[in-house]
C-alpha positions as CSV (number, residue, x, y, z in Angstrom):
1,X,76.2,85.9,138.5
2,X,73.9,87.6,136.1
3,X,74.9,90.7,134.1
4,X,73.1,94.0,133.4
5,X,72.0,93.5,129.8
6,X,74.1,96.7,129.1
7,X,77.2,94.7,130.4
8,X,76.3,91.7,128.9
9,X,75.7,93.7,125.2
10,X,78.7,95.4,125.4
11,X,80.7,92.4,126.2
12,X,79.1,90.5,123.6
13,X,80.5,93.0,121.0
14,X,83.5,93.2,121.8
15,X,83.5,89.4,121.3
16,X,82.4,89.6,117.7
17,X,84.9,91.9,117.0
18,X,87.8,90.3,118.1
19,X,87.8,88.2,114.9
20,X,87.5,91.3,112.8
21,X,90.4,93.2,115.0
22,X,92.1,90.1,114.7
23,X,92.2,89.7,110.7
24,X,93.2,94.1,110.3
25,X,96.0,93.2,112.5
26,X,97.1,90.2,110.7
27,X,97.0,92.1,107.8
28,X,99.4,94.6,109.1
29,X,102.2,92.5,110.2
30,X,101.8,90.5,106.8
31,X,104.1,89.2,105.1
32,X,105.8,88.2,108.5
33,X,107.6,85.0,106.6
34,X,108.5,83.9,103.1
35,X,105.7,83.5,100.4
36,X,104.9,80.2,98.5
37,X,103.9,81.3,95.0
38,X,103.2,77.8,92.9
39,X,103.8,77.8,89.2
40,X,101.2,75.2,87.9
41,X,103.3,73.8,85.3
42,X,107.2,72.7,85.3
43,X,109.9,75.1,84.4
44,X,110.4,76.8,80.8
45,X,106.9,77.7,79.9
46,X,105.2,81.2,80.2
47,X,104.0,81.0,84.1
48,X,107.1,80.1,84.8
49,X,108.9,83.2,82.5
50,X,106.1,85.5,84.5
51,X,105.9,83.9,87.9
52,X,109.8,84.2,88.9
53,X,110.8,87.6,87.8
54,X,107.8,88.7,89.9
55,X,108.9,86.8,92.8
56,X,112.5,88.6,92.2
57,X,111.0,92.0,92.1
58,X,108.7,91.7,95.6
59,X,112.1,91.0,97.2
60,X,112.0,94.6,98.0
61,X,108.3,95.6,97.9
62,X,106.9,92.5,99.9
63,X,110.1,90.4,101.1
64,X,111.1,86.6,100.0
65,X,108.9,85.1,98.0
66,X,110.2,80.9,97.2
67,X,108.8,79.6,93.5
68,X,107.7,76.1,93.6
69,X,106.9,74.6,90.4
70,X,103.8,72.0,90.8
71,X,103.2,70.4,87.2
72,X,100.3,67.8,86.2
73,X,97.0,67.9,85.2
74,X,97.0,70.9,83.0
75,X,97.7,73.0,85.4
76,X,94.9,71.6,88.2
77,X,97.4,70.3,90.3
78,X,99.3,73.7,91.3
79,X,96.2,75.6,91.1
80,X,94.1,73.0,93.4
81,X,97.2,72.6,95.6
82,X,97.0,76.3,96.5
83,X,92.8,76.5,96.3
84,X,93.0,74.2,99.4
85,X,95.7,76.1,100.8
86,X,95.3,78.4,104.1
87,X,94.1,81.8,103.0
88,X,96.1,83.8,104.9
89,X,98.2,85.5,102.3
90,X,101.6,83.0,102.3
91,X,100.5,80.8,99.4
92,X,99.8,82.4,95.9
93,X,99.1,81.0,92.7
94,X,100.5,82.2,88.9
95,X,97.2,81.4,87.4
96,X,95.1,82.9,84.9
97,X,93.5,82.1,82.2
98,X,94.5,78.1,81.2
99,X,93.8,77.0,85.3
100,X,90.5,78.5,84.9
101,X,89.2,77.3,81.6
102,X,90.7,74.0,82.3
103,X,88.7,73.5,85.3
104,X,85.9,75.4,84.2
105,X,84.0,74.0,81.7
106,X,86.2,70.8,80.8
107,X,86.2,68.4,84.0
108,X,83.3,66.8,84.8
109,X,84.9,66.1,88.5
110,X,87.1,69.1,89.4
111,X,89.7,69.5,91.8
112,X,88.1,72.7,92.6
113,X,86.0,75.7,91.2
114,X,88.4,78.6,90.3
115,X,85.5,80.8,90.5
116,X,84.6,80.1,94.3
117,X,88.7,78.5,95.5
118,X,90.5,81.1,94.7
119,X,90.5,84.7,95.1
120,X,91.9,86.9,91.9
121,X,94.4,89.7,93.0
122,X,96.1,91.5,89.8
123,X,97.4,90.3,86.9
124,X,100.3,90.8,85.3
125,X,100.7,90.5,81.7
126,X,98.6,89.4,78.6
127,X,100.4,87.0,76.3
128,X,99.3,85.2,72.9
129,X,99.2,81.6,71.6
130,X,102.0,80.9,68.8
131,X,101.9,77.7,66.6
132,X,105.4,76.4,65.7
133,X,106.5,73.7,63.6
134,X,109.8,71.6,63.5
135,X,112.2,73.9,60.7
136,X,112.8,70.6,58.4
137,X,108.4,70.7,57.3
138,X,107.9,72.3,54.2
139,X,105.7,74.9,55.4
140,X,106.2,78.5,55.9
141,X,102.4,79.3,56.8
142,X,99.6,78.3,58.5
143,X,98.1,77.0,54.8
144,X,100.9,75.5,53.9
145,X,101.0,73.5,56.8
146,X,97.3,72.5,56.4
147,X,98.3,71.5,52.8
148,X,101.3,69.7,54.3
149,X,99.3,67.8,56.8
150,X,96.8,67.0,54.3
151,X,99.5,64.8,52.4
152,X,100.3,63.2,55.0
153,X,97.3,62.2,57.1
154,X,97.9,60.3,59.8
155,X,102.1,60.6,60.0
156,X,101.9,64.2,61.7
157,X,101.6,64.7,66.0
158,X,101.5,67.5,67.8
159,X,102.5,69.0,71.2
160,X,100.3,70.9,74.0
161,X,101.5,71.6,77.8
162,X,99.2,68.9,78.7
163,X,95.6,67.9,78.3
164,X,92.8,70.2,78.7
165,X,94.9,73.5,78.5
166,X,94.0,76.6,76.2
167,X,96.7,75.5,73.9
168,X,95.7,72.3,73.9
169,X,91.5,73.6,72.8
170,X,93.5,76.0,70.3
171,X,95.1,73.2,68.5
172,X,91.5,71.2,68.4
173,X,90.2,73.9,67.4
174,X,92.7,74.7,64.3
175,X,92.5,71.2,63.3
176,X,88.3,71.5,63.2
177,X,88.7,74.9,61.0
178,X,91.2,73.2,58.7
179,X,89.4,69.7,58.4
180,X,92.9,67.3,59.4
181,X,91.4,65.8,62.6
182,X,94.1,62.7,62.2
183,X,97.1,65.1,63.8
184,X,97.5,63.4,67.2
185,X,97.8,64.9,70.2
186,X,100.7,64.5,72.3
187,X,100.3,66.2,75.9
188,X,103.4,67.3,78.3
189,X,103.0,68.5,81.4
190,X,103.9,71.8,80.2
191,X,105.6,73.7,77.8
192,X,109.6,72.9,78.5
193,X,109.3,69.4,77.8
194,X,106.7,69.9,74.7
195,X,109.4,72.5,73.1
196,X,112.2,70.0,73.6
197,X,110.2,67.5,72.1
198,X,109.2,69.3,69.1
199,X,113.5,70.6,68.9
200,X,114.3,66.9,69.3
201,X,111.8,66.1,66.1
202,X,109.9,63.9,68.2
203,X,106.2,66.2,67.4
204,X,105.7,68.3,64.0
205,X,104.1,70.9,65.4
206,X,103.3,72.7,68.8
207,X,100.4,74.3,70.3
208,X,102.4,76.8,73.3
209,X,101.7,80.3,74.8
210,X,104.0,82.9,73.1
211,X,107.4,83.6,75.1
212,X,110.9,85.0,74.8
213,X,112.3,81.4,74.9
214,X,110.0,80.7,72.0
215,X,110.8,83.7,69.7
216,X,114.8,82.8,70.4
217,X,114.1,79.4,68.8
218,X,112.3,80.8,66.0
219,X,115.1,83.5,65.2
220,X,117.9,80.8,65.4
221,X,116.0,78.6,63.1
222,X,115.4,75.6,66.0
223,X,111.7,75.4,65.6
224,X,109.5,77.6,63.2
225,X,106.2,79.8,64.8
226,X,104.0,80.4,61.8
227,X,101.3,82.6,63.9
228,X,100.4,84.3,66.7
229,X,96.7,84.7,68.5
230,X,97.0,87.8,69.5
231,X,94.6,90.8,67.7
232,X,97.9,92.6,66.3
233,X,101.3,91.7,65.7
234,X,103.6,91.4,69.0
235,X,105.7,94.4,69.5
236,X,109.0,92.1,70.8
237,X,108.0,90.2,67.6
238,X,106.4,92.2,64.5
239,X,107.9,90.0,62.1
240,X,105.5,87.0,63.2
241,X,102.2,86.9,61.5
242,X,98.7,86.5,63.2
243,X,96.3,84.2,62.8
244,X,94.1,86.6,61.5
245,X,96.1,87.6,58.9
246,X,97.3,83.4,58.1
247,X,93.3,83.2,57.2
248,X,92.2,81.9,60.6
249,X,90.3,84.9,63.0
250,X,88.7,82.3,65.0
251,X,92.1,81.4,66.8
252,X,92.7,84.9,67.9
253,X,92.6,84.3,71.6
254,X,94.4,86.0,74.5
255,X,96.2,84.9,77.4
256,X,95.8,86.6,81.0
257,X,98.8,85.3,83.7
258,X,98.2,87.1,87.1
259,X,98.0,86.5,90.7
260,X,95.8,84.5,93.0
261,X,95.3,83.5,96.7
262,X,93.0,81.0,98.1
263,X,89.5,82.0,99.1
264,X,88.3,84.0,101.6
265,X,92.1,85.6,102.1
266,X,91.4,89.1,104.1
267,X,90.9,91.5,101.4
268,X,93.6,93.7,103.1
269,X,96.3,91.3,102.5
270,X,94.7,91.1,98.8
271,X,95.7,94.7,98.1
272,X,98.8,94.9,99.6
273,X,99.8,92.1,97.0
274,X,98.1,93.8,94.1
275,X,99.7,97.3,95.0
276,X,103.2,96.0,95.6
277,X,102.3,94.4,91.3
278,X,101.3,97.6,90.3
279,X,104.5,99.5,92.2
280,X,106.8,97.1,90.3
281,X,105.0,97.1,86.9
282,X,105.4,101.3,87.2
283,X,109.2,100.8,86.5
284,X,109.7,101.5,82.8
285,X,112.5,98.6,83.2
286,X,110.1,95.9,84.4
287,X,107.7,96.6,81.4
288,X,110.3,96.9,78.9
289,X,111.2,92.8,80.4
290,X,108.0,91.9,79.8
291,X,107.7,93.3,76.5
292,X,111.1,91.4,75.7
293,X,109.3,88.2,76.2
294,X,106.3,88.7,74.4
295,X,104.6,89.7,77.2
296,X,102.3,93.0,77.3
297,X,102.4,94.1,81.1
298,X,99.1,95.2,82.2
299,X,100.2,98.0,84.3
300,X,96.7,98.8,86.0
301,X,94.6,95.2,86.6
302,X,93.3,95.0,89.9
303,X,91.3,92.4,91.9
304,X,87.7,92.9,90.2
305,X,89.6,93.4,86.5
306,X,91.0,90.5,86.9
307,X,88.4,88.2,87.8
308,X,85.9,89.9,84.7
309,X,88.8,89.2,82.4
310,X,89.3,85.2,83.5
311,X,85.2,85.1,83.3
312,X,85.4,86.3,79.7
313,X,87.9,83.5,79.6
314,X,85.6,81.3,80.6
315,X,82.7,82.2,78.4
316,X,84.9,82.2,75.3
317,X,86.1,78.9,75.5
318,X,82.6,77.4,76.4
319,X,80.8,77.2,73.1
320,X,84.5,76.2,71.4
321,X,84.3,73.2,73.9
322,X,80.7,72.1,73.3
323,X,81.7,72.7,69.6
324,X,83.9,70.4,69.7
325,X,82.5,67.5,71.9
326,X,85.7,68.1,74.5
327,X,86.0,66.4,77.7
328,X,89.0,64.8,79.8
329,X,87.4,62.6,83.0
C-alpha cells in the first residue's frame, strides 16, 4: 500500500526522533545502576587521593559509584580502558592532565586520542609536582642536590609513576636545566610503589604529584620534598619552597585531576555528573579536604573549562618534549 506523502513525512519524523527521545529519556533515569570510575594508576598516588573521596561523596548526589584501580602504561591503560568504553554514562575516568599529555604528544602508536575518546566533564582540583629526596642525602635544596649529584655522577636513580607521565617529563626536564643527565630513571606504575621505593632507599630522589601522603612523609622526616611546581607556595604546606624560588621557573607546572566519560556520552548525562561535582565541591568541608591534601578544589570547572585547561596542558608540554628528544614506542 502507498502512503500520502503527508503520512509518509510525518511518519518518517517521528522515526528520526525516536533516537533523540530515546537518549533525553535515558538521560533521565540515569544513573539507574552503580558507576565504574577507573583510577589510571594503582592505589596511593594523587588520582587515587582525588578519585575515591569523590566516589564517597556522589553516594548521595548520584548513587554508588565502585573505584577500580587500572595501573600500567602511565596511565594509558585506565584511560584507554574507559575511551573504549560504552558512552552511556556508567564508566568514568579520573583523568586529567598526565593521561592526556602522555598520550598526546609522546606515543607514536596511541591507545587512543584523549582529545577525540573521551569527553571532559569537570574537574576537580589542581595540584603541583613536589621533588623529594631520601632524608639520609646531604641536600636541603634543589642546588644542593644538583651539587650533590654532581659528585656523584652516575651512583644516583630516581623515581616517576611510570614512563611518559608529567612527573616523569618534569624530572627530564630538571635534569636538562641542571646539566646531570646520568640520574637514571626508574619508572613505577604509579606513585605508591615509587614513594615506597624511595622510603625503602632503593631511589635518591622522586619525581611525584604533590599530596597529603607526601607532605606526612616529609613532616615525619621519611623522605625529604625540596620544591613544589606550583606558582605560590601550597596553602596545606607554606613551609615548602617552590621551584621558582629553588632557582628553577621553568619547572613551575600545574596539575588538573577531573572527570571524564567516553565519547559521544549524551551531553545530558555529562551535566548531571558535572553539577552533582560542583554541589559537592560547594560544601566548605569538602574543600577544606582537598585543601588538606595539597589539593586546590576548583569549585566552578565545567565541561568546556576543562577541556581548554588539558589543551593548555597539552601545548605546554610539547616544545619541553621536542626539547628534549622524548619518545617511549
Amino acid at each position: 500500500m502507498k502512503l500520502p506523502r503527508r503520512k509518509f513525512l510525518h511518519l518518517a519524523a517521528g522515526a528520526a526522533a525516536l533516537p533523540a527521545i530515546s537518549r533525553l529519556a535515558w538521560a533521565q533515569t540515569y544513573p539507574t545502576r552503580p558507576i565504574r570510575l577507573v583510577v589510571p594508576f594503582p592505589p596511593g598516588g594523587a588520582y587515587d587521593a582525588v578519585g575515591r573521596p569523590w566516589a564517597d561523596k556522589m553516594k548521595t548526589l548520584l548513587g554508588s559509584v565502585i573505584v577500580e584501580n587500572i595501573g600500567g602504561g602511565g596511565s594509558s591503560l585506565g584511560a584507554a580502558a574507559v575511551a573504549r568504553a560504552r558512552p552511556d554514562g556508567y564508566t568514568l575516568l579520573m583523568g586529567g592532565s598526565i593521561p592526556h599529555v602522555t598520550e598526546s604528544i609522546l606515543k607514536a602508536r596511541p591507545l587512543y586520542d584523549p582529545i577525540k575518546d573521551l569527553e571532559p566533564i569537570s574537574n576537580i582540583a589542581v595540584t603541583a609536582f613536589a621533588i623529594a629526596v631520601h632524608p639520609s642525602l646531604p641536600a636541603q635544596t634543589l642546588k644542593e642536590f644538583v651539587d650533590h649529584a654532581k659528585a656523584n655522577p652516575g651512583k644516583l636513580s630516581y623515581g616517576s609513576p611510570g614512563v611518559g607521565t608529567l612527573p616523569h617529563l618534569l624530572a627530564e626536564l630538571f635534569k636538562s636545566l641542571a646539566h646531570t643527565p646520568d640520574i637514571t630513571h626508574v619508572p613505577y606504575r604509579g606513585g605508591g610503589p615509587a614513594i615506597a621505593d624511595l622510603i625503602g632507599g632503593q631511589v635518591a630522589m622522586i619525581s611525584l604529584s604533590m599530596t597529603g601522603q607526601m607532605l606526612e612523609y616529609h613532616r615525619s622526616k621519611k623522605l625529604r620534598v625540596l620544591a613544589v611546581t606550583s606558582a605560590a607556595r601550597l596553602n596545606a604546606a607554606p613551609e615548602l619552597a617552590t621551584v621558582g624560588e629553588m632557582g628553577f621557573p621553568s619547572l613551575k607546572a600545574p596539575q588538573f585531576i577531573g572527570l571524564l566519560a567516553p565519547a559521544r556520552t549524551p551531553s545530558a548525562i555529562v551535566e548531571q555528573i558535572a553539577r552533582a561535582t560542583r554541589t559537592a565541591l560547594a560544601e566548605p568541608a569538602y574543600q577544606q579536604f582537598l585543601i588538606d591534601g595539597c589539593f586546590e578544589p576548583d569549585v566552578d570547572s565545567n565541561s568546556g573549562q576543562f577541556r581548554r585547561s588539558l589543551e593548555e596542558d597539552v601545548a605546554r608540554w610539547t616544545p619541553v618534549v621536542k626539547a628534549l628528544g622524548l619518545k617511549i614506542d
